[in-house]
PyMOL CGO cylinders between C-alpha atoms (Angstrom):
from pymol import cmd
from pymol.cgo import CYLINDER

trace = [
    CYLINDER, -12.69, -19.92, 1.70, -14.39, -17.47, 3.84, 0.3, 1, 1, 1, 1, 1, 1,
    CYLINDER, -14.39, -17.47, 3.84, -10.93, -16.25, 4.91, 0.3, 1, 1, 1, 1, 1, 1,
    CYLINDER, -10.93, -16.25, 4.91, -10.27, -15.08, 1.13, 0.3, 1, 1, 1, 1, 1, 1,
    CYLINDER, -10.27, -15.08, 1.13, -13.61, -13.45, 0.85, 0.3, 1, 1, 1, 1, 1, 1,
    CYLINDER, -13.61, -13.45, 0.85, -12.73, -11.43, 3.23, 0.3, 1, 1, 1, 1, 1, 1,
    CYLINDER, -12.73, -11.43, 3.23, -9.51, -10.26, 2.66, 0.3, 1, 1, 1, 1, 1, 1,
    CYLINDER, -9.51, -10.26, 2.66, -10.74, -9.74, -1.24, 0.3, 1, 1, 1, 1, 1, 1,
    CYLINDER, -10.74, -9.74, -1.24, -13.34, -7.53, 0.31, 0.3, 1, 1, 1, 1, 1, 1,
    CYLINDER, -13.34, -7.53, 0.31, -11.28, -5.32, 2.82, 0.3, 1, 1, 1, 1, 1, 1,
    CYLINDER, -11.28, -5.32, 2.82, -8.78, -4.73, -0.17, 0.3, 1, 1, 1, 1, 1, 1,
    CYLINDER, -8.78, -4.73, -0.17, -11.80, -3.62, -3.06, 0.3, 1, 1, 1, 1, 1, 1,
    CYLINDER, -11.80, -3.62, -3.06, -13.63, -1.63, -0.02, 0.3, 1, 1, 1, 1, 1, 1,
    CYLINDER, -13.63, -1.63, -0.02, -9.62, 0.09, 0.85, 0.3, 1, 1, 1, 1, 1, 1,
    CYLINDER, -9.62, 0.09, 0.85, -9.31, 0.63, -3.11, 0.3, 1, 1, 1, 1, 1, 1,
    CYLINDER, -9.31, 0.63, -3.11, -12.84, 2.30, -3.32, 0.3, 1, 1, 1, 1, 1, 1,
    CYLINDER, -12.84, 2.30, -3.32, -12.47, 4.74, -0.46, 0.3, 1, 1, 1, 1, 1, 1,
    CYLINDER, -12.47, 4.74, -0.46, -8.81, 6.07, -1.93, 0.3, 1, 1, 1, 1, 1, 1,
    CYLINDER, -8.81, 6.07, -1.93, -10.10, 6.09, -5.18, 0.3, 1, 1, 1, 1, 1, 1,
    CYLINDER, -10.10, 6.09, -5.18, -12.91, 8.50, -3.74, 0.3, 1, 1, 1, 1, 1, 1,
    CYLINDER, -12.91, 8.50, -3.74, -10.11, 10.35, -1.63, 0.3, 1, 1, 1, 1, 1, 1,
    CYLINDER, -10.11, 10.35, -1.63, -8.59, 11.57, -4.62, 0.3, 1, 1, 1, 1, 1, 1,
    CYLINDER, -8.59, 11.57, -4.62, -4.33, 12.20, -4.28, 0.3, 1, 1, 1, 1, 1, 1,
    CYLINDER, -4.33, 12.20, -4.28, -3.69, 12.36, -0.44, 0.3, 1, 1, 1, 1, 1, 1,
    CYLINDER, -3.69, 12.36, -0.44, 0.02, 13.02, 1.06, 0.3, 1, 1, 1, 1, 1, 1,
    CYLINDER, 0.02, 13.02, 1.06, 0.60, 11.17, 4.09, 0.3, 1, 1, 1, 1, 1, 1,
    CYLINDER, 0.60, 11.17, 4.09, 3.22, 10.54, 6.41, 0.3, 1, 1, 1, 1, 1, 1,
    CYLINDER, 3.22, 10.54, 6.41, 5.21, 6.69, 5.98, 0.3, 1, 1, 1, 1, 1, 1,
    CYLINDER, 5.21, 6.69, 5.98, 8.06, 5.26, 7.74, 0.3, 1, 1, 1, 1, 1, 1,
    CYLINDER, 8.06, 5.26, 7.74, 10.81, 3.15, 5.31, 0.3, 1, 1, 1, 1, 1, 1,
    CYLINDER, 10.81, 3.15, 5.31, 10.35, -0.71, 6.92, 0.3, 1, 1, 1, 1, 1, 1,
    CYLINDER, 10.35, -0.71, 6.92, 13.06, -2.08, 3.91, 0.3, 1, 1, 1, 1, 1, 1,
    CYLINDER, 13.06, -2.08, 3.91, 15.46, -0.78, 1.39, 0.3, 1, 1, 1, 1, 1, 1,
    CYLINDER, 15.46, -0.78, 1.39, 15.84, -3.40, -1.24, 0.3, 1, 1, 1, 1, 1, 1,
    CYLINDER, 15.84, -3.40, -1.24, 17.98, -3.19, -4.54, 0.3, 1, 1, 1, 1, 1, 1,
    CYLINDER, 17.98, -3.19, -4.54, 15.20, -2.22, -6.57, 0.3, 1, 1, 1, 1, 1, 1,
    CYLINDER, 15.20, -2.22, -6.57, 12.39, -1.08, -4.14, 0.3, 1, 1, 1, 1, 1, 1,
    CYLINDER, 12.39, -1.08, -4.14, 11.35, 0.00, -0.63, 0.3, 1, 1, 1, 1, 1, 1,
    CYLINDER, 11.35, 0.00, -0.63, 8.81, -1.47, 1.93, 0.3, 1, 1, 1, 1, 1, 1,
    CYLINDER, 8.81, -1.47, 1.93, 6.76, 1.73, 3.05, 0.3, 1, 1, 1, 1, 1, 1,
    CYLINDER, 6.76, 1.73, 3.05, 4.10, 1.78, 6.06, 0.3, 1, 1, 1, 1, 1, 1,
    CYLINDER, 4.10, 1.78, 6.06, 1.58, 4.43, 6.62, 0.3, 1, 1, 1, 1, 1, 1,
    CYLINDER, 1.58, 4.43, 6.62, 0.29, 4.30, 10.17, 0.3, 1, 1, 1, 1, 1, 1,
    CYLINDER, 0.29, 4.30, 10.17, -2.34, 6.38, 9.86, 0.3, 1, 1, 1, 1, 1, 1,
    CYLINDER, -2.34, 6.38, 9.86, -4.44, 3.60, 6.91, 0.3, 1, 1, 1, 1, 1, 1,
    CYLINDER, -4.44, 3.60, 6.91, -2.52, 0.56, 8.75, 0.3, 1, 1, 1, 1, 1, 1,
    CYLINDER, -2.52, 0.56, 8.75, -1.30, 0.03, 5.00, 0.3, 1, 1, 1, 1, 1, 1,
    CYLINDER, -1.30, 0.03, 5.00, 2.31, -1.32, 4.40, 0.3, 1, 1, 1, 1, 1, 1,
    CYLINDER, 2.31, -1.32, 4.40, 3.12, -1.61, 0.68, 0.3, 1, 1, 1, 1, 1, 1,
    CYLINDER, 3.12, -1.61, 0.68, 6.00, -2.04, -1.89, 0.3, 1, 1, 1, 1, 1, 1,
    CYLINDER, 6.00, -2.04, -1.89, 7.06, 0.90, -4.08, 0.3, 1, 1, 1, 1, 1, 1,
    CYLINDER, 7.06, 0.90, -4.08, 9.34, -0.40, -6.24, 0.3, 1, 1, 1, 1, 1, 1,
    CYLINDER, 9.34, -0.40, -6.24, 11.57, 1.67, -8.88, 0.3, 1, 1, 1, 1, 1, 1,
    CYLINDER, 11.57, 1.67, -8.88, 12.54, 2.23, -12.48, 0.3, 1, 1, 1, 1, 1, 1,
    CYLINDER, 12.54, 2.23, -12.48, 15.25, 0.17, -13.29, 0.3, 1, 1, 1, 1, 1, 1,
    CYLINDER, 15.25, 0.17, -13.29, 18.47, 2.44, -13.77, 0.3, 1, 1, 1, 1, 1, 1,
    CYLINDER, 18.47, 2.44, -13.77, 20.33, 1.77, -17.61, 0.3, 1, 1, 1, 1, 1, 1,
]
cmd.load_cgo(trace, "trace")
C-alpha cells in the first residue's frame, strides 16, 4: 500500500513542477517505434513516456 502512495505522489509532485515549468523543449532519445506510437526517454527528468499518434484515414 505504501508502495502506491508513493509512486501516486512522485507522479502528482512530477505533474506540479511541469505544470509550473510552463512548455519546455528538451532533448529525448526514441526507445520504440510501434505502429501507432513511439516510446520516448528524456534523460535529463529520468521520464520515459508513450506519445502515441493520430490514427491515419
Amino acid at each position: 500500500m505504501a508502495e502506491y502512495a508513493q509512486r501516486s505522489s512522485v507522479a502528482f509532485h512530477t505533474q506540479l513542477f511541469f505544470k509550473s515549468k510552463g512548455v519546455v523543449s528538451e532533448e529525448g532519445f526514441v526507445l520504440f517505434v510501434r505502429k501507432n506510437a513511439v516510446v520516448v526517454l528524456i534523460p535529463k527528468y529520468g521520464l520515459e513516456g508513450t506519445v502515441f499518434f493520430d490514427s491515419k484515414d
